[in-house]
PDB file of N, H, CA, C and O in Angstrom:
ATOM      1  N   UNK A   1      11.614   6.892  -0.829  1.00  0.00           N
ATOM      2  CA  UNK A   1      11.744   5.909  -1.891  1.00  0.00           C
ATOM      3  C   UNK A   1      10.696   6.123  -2.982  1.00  0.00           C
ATOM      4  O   UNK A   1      10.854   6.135  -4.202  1.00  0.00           O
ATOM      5  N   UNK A   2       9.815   6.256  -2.404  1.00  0.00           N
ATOM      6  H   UNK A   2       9.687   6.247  -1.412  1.00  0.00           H
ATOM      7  CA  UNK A   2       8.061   6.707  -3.448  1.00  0.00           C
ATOM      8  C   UNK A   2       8.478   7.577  -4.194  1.00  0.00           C
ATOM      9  O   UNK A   2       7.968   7.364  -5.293  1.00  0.00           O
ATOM     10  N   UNK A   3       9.316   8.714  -4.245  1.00  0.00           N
ATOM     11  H   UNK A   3       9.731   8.887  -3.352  1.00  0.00           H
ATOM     12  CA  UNK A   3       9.529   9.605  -5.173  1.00  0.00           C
ATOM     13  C   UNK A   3      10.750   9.220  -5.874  1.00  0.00           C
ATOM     14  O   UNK A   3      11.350  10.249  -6.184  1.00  0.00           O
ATOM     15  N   UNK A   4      11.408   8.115  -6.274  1.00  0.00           N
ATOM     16  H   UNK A   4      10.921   7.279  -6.022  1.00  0.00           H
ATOM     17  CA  UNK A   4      12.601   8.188  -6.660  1.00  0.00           C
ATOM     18  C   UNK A   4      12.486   6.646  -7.269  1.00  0.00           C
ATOM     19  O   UNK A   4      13.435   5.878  -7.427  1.00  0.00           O
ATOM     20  N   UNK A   5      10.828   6.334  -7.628  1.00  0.00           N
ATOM     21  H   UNK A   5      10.057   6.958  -7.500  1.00  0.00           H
ATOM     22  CA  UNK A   5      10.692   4.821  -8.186  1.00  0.00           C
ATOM     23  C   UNK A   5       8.804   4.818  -8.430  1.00  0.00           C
ATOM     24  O   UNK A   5       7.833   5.256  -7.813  1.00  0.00           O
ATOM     25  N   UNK A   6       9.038   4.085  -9.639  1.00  0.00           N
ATOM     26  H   UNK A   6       9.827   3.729 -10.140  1.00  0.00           H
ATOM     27  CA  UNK A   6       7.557   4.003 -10.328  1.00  0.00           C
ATOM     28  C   UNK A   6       6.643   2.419  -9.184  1.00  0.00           C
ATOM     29  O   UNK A   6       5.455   2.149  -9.003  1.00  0.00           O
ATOM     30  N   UNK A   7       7.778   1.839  -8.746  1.00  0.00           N
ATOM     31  H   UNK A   7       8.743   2.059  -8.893  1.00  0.00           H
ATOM     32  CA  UNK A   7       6.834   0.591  -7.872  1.00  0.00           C
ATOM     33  C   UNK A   7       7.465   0.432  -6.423  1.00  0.00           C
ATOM     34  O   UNK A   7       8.648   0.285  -6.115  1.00  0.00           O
ATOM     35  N   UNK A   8       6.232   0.508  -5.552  1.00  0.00           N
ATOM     36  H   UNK A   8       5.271   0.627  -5.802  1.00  0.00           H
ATOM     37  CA  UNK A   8       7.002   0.411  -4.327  1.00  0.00           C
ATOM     38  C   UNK A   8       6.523  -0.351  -3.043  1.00  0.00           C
ATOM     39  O   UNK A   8       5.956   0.228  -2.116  1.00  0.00           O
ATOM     40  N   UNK A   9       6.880  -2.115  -3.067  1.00  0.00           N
ATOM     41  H   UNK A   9       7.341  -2.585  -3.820  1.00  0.00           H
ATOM     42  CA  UNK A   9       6.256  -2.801  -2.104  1.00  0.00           C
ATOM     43  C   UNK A   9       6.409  -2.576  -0.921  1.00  0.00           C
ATOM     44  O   UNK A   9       7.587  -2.572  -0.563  1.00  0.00           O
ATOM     45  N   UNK A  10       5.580  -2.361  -0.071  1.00  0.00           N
ATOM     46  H   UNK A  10       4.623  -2.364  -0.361  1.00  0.00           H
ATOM     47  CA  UNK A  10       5.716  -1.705   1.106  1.00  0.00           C
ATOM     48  C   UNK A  10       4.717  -2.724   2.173  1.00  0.00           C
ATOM     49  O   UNK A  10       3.877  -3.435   1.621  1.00  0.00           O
ATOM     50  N   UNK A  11       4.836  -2.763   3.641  1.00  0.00           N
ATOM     51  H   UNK A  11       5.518  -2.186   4.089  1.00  0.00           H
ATOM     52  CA  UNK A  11       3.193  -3.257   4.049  1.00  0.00           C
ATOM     53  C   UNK A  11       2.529  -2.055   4.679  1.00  0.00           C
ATOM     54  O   UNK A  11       2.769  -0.848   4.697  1.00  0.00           O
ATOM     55  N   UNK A  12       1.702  -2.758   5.135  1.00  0.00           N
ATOM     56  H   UNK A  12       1.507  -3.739   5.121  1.00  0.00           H
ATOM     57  CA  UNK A  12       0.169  -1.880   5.200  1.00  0.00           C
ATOM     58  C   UNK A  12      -0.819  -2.680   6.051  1.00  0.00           C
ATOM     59  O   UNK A  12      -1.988  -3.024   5.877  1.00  0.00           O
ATOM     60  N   UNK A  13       0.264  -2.890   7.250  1.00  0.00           N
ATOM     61  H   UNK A  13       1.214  -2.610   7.392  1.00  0.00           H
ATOM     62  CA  UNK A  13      -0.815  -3.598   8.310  1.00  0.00           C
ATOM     63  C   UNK A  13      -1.942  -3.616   8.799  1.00  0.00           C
ATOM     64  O   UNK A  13      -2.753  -4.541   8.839  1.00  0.00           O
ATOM     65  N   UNK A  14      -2.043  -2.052   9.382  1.00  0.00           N
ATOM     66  H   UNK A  14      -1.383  -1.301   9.350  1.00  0.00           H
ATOM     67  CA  UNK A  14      -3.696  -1.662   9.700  1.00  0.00           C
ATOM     68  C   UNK A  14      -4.212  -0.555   9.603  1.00  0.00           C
ATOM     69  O   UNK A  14      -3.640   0.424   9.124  1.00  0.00           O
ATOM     70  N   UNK A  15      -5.349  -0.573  10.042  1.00  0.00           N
ATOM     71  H   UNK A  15      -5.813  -1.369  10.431  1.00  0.00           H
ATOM     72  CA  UNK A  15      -6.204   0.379   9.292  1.00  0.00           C
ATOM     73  C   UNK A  15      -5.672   1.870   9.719  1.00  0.00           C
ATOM     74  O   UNK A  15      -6.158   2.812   9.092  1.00  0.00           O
ATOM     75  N   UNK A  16      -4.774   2.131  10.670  1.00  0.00           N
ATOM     76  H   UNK A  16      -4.379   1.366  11.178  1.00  0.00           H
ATOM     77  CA  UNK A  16      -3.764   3.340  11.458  1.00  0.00           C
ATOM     78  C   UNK A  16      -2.965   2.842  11.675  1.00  0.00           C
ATOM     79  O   UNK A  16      -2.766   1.672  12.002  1.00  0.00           O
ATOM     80  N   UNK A  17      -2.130   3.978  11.470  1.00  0.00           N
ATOM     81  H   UNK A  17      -2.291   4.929  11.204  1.00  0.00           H
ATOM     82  CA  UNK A  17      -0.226   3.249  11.412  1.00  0.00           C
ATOM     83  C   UNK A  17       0.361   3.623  12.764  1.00  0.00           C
ATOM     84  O   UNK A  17      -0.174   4.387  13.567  1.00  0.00           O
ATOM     85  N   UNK A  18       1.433   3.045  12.911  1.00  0.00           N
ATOM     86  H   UNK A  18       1.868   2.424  12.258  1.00  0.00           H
ATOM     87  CA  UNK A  18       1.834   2.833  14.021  1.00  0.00           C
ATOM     88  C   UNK A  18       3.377   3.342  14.059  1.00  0.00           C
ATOM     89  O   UNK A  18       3.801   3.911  13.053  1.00  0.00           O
ATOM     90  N   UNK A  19       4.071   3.195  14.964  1.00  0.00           N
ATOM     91  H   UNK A  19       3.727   2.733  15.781  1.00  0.00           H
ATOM     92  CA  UNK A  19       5.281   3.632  15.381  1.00  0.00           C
ATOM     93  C   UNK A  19       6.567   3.086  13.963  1.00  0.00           C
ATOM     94  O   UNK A  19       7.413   3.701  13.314  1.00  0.00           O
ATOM     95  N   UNK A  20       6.017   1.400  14.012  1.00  0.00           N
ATOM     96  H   UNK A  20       5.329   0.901  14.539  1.00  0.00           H
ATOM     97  CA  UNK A  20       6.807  -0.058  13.226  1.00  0.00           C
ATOM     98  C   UNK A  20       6.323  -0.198  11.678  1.00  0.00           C
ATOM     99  O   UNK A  20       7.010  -0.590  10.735  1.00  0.00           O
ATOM    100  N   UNK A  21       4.721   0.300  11.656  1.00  0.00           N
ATOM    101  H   UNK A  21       4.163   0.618  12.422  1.00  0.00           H
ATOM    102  CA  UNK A  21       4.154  -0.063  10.566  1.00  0.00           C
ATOM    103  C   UNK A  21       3.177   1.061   9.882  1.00  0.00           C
ATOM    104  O   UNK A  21       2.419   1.894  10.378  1.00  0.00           O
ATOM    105  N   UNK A  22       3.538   0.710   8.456  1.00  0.00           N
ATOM    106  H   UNK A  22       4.154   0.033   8.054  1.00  0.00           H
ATOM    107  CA  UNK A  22       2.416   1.631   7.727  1.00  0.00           C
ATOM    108  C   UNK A  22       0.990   1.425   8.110  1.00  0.00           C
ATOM    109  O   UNK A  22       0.573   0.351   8.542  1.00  0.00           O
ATOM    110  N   UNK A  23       0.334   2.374   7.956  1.00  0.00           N
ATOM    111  H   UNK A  23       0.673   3.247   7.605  1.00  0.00           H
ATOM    112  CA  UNK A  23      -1.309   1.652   7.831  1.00  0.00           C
ATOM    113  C   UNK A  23      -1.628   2.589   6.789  1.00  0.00           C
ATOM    114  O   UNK A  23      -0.996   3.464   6.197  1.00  0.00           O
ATOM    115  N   UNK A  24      -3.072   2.038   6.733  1.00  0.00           N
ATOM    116  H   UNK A  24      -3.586   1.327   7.213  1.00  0.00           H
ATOM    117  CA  UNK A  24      -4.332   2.719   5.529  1.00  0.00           C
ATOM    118  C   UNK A  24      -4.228   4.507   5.374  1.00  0.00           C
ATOM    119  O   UNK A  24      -4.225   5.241   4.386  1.00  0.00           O
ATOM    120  N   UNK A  25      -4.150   4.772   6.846  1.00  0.00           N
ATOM    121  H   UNK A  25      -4.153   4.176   7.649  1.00  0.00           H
ATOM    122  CA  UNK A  25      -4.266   6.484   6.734  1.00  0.00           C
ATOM    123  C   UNK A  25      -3.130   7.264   5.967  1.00  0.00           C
ATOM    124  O   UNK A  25      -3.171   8.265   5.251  1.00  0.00           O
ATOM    125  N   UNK A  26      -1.282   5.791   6.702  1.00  0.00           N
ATOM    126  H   UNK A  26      -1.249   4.978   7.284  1.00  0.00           H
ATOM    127  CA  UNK A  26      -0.717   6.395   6.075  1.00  0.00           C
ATOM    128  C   UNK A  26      -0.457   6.053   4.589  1.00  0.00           C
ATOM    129  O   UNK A  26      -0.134   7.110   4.047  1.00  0.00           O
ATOM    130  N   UNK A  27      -0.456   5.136   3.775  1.00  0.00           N
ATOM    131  H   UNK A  27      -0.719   4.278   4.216  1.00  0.00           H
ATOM    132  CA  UNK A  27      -0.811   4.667   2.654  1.00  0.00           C
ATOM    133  C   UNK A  27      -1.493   5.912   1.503  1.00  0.00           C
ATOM    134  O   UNK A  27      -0.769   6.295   0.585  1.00  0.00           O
ATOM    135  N   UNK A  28      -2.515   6.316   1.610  1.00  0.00           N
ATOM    136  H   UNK A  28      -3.104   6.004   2.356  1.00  0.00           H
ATOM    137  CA  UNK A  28      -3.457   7.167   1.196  1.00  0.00           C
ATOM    138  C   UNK A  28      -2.408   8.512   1.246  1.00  0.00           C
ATOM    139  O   UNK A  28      -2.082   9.049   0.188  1.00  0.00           O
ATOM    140  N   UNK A  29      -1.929   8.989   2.495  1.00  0.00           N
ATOM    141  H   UNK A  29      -2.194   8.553   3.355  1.00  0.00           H
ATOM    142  CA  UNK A  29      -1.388  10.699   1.776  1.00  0.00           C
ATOM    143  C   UNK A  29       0.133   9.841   1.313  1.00  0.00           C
ATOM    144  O   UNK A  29       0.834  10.679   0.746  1.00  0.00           O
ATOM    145  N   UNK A  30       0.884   8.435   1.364  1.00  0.00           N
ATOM    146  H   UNK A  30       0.314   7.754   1.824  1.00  0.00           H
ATOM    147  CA  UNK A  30       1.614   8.576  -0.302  1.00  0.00           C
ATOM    148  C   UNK A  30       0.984   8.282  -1.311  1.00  0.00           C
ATOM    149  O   UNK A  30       1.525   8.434  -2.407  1.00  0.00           O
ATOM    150  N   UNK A  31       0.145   7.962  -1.248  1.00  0.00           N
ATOM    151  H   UNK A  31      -0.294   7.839  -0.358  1.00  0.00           H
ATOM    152  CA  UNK A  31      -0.135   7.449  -2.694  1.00  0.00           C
ATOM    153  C   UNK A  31      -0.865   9.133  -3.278  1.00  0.00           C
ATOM    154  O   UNK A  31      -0.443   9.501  -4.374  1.00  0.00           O
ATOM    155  N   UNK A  32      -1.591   9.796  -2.776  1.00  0.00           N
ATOM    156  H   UNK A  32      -1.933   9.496  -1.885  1.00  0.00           H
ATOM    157  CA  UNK A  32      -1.591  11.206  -2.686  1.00  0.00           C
ATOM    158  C   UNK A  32      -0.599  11.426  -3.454  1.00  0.00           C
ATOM    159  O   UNK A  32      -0.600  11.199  -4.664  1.00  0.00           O
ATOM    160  N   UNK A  33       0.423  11.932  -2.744  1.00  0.00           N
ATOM    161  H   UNK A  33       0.424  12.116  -1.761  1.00  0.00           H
ATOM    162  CA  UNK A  33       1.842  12.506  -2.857  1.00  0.00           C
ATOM    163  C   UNK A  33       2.359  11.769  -3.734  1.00  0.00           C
ATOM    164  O   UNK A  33       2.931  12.501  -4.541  1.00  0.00           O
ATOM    165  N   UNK A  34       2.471  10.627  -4.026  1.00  0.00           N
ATOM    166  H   UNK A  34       2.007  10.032  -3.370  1.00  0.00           H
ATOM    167  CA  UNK A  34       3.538  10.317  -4.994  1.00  0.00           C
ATOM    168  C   UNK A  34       2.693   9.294  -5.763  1.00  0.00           C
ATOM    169  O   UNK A  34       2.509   8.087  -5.605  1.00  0.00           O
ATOM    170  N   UNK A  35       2.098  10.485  -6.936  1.00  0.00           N
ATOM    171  H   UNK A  35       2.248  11.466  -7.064  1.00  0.00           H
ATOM    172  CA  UNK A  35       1.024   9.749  -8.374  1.00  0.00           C
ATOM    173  C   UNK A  35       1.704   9.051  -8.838  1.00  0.00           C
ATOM    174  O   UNK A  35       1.119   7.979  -8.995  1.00  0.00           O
ATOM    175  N   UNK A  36       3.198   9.007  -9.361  1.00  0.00           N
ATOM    176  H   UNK A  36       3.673   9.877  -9.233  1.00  0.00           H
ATOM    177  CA  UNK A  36       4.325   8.822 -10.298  1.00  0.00           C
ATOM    178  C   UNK A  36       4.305   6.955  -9.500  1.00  0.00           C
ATOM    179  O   UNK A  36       4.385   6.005 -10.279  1.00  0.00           O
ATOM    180  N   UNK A  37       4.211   6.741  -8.211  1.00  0.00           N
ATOM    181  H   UNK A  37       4.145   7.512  -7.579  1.00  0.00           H
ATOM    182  CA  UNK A  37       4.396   5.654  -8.232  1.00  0.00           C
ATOM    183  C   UNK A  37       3.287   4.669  -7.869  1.00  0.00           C
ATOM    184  O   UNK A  37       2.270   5.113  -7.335  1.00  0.00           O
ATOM    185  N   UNK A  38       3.422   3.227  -8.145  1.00  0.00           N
ATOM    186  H   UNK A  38       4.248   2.867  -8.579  1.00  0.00           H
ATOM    187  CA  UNK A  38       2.458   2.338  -8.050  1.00  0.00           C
ATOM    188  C   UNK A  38       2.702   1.739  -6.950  1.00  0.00           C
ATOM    189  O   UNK A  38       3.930   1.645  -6.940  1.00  0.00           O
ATOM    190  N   UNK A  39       2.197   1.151  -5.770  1.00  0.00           N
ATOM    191  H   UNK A  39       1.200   1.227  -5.778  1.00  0.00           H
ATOM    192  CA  UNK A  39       2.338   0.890  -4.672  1.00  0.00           C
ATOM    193  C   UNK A  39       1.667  -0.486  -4.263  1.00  0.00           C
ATOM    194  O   UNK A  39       0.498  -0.500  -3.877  1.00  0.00           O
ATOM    195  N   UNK A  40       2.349  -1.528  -4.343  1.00  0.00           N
ATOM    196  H   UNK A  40       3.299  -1.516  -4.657  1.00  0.00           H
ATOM    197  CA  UNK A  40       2.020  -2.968  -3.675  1.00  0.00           C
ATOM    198  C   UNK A  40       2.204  -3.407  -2.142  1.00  0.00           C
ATOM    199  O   UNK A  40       3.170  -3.957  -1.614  1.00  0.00           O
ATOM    200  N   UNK A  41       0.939  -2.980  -1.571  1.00  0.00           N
ATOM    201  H   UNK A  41       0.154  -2.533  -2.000  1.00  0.00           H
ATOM    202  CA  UNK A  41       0.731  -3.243  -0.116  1.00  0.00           C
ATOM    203  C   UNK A  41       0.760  -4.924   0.221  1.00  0.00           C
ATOM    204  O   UNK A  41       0.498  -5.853  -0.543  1.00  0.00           O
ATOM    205  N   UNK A  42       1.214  -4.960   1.771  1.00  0.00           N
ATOM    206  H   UNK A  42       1.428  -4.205   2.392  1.00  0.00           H
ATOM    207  CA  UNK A  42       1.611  -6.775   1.929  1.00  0.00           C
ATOM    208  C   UNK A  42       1.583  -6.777   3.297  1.00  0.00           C
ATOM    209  O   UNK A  42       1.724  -5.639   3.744  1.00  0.00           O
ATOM    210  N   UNK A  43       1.440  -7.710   4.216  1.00  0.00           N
ATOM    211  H   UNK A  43       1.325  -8.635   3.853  1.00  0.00           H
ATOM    212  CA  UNK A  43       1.807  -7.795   5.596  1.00  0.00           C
ATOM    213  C   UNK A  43       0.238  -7.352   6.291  1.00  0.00           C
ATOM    214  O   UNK A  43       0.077  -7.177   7.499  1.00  0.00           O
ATOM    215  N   UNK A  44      -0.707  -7.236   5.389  1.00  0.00           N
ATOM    216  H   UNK A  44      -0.576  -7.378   4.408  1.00  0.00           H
ATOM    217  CA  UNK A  44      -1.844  -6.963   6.034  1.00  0.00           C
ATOM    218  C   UNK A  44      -2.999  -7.745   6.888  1.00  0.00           C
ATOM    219  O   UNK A  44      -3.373  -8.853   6.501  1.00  0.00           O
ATOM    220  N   UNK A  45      -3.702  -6.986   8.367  1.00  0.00           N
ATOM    221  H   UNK A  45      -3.398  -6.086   8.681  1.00  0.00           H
ATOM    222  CA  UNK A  45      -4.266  -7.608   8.928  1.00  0.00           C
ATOM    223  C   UNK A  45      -5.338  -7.486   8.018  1.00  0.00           C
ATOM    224  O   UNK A  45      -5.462  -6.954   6.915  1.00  0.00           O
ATOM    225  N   UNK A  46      -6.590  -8.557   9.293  1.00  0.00           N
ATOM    226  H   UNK A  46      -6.490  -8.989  10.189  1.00  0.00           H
ATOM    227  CA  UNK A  46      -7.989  -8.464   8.483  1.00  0.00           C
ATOM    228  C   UNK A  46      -8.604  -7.219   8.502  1.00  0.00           C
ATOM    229  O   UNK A  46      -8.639  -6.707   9.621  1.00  0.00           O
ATOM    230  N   UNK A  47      -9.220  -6.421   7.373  1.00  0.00           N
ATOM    231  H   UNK A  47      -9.191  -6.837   6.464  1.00  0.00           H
ATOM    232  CA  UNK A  47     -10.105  -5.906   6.791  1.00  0.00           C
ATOM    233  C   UNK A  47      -9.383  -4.674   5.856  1.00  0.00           C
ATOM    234  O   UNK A  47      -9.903  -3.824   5.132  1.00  0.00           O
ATOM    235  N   UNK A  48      -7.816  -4.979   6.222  1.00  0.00           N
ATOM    236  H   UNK A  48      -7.394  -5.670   6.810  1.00  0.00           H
ATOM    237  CA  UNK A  48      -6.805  -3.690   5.211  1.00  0.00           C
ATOM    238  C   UNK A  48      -6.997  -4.008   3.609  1.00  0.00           C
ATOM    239  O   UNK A  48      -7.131  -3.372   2.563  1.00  0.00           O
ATOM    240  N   UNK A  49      -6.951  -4.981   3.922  1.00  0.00           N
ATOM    241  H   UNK A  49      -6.843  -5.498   4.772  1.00  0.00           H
ATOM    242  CA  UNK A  49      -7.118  -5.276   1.905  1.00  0.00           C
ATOM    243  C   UNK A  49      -8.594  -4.778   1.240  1.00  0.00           C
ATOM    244  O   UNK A  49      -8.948  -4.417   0.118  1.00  0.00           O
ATOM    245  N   UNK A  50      -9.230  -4.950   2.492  1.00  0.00           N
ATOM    246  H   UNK A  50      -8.942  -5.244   3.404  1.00  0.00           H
ATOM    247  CA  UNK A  50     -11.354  -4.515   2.144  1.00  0.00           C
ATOM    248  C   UNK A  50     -10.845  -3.205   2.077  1.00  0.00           C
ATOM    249  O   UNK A  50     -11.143  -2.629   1.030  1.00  0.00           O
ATOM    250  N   UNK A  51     -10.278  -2.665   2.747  1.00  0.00           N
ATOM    251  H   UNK A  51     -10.036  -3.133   3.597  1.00  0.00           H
ATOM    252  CA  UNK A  51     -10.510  -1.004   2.886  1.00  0.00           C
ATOM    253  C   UNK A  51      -9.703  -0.704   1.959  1.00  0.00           C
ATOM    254  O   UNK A  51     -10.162   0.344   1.505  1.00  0.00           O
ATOM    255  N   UNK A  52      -8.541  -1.032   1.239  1.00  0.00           N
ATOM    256  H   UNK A  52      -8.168  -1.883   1.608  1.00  0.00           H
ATOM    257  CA  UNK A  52      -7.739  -0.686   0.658  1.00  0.00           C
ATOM    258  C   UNK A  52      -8.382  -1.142  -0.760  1.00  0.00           C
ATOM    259  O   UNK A  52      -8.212  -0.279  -1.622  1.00  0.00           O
ATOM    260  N   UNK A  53      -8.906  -2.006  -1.096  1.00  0.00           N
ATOM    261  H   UNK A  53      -9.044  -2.706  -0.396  1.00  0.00           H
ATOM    262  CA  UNK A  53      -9.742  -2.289  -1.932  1.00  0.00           C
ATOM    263  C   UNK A  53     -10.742  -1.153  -2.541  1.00  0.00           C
ATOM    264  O   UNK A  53     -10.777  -0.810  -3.723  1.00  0.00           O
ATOM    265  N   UNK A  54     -11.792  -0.491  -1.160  1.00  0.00           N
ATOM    266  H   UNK A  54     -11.763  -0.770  -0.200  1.00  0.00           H
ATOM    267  CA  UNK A  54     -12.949  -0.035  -1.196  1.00  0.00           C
ATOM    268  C   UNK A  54     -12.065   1.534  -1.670  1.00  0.00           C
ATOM    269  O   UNK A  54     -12.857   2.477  -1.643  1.00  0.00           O
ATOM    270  N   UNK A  55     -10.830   1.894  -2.022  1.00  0.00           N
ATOM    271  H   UNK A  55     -10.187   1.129  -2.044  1.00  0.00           H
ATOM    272  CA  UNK A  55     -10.550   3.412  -1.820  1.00  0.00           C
ATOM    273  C   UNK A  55     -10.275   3.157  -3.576  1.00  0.00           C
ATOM    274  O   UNK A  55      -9.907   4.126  -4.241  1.00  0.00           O
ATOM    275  N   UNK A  56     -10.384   2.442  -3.928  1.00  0.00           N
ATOM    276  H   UNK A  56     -10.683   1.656  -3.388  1.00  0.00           H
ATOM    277  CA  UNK A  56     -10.079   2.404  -5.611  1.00  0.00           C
ATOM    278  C   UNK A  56      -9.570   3.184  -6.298  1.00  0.00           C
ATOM    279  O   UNK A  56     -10.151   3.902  -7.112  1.00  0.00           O
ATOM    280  N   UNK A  57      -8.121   3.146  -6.011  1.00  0.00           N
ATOM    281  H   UNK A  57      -7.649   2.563  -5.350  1.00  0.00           H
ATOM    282  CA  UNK A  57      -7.158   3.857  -6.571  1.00  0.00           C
ATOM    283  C   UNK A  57      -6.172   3.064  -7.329  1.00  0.00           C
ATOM    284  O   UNK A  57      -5.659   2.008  -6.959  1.00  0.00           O
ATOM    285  N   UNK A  58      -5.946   3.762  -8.547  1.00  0.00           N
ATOM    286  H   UNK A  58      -6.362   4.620  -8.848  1.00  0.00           H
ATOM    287  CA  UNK A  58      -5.328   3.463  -9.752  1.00  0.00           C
ATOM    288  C   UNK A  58      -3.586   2.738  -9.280  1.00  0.00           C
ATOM    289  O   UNK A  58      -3.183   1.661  -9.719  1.00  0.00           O
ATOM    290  N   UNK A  59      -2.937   3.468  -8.502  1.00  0.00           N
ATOM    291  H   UNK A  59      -3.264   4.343  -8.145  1.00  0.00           H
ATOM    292  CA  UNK A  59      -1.537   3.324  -7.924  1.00  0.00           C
ATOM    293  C   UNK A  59      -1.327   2.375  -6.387  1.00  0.00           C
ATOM    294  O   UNK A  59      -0.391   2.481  -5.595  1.00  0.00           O
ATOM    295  N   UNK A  60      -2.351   1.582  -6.308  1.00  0.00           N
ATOM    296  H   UNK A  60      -3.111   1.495  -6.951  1.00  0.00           H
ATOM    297  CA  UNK A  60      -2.688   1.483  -4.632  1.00  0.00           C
ATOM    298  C   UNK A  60      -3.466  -0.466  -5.226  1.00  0.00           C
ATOM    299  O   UNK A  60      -4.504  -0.823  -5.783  1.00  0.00           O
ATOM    300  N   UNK A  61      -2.195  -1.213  -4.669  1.00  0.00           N
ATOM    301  H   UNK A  61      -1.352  -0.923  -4.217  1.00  0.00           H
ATOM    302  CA  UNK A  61      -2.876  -2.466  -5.118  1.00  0.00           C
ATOM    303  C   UNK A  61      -2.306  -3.484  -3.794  1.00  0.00           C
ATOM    304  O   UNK A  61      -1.123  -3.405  -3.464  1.00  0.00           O
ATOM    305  N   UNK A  62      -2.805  -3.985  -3.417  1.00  0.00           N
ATOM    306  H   UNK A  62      -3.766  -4.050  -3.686  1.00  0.00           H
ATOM    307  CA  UNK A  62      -3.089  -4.865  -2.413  1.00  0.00           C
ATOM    308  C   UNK A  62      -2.424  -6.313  -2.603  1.00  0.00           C
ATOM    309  O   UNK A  62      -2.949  -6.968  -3.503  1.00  0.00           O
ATOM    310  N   UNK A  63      -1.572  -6.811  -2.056  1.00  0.00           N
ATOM    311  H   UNK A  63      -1.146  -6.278  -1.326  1.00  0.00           H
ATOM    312  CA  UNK A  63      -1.299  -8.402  -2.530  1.00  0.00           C
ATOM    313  C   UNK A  63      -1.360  -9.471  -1.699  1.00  0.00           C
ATOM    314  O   UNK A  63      -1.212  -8.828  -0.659  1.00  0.00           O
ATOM    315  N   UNK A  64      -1.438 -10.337  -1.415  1.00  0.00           N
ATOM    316  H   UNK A  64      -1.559 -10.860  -2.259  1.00  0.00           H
ATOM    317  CA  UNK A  64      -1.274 -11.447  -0.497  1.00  0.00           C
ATOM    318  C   UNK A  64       0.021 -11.838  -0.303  1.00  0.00           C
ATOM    319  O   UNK A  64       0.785 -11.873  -1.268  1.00  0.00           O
ATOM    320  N   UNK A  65       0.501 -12.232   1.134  1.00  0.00           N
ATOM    321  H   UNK A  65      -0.119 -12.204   1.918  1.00  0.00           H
ATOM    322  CA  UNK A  65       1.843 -12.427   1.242  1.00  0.00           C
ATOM    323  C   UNK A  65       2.104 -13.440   0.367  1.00  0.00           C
ATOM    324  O   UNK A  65       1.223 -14.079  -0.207  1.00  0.00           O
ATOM    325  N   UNK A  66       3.155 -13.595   0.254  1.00  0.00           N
ATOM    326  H   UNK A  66       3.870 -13.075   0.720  1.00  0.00           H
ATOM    327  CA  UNK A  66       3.826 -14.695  -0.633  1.00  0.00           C
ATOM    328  C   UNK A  66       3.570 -14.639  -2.225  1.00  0.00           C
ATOM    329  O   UNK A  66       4.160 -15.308  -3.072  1.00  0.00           O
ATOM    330  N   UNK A  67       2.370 -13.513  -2.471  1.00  0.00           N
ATOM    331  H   UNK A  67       1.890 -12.970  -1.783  1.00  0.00           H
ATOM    332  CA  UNK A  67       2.995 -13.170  -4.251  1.00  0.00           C
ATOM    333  C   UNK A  67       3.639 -13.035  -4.524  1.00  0.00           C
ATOM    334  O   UNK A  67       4.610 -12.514  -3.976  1.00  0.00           O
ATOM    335  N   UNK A  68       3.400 -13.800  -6.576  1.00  0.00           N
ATOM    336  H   UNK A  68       2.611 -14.223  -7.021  1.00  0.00           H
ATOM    337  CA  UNK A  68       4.979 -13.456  -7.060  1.00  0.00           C
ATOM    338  C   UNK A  68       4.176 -12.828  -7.974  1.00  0.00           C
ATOM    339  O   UNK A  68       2.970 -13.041  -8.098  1.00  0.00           O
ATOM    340  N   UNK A  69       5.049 -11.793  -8.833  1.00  0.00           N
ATOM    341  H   UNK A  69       6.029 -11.619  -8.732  1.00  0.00           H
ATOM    342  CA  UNK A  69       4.165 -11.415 -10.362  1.00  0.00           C
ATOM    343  C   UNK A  69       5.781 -10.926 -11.005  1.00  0.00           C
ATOM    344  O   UNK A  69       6.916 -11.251 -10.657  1.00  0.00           O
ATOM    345  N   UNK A  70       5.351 -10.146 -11.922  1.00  0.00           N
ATOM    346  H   UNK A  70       4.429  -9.882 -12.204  1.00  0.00           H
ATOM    347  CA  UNK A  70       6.633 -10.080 -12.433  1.00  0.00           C
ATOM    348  C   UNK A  70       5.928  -8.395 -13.502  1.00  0.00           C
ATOM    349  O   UNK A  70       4.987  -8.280 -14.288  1.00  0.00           O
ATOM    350  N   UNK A  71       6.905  -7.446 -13.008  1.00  0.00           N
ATOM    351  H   UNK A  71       7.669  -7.539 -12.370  1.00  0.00           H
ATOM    352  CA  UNK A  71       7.018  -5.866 -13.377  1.00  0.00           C
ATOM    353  C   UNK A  71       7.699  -5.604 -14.370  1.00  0.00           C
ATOM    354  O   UNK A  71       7.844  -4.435 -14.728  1.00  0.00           O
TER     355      UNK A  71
END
């Protein structure tokens, strides 16, 4: 999907991904891989948003469940 779209809400539970869920490690090689898109992480435990925060990347933004914004 990351390569075939400029925004892509996804979650990003923990800090290593799992079988069900993205995590941080995997997060990082897409956002790597696919510059072209901007990526709104959601569904996160405690300290994914700190770490995802602390990697300060331009395409890589963090939200709280239940945001709304408008693209």
């Amino acid at each position: 999907m990351a390569e075939e779209c400029n925004y892509l809400i996804c979650d990003c539970s923990a800090l290593k991904g799992k079988k069900s869920h993205i995590g941080v490690d995997n997060i990082v090689e897409l956002v790597k891989k696919y510059s072209n898109c901007t990526f709104y992480t959601t569904h996160m435990q405690n300290g994914v948003r700190e770490k995802i925060l602390s990697l300060n990347k331009k395409n890589l933004i963090p939200l709280f469940d239940y945001d709304e914004f408008l693209i």
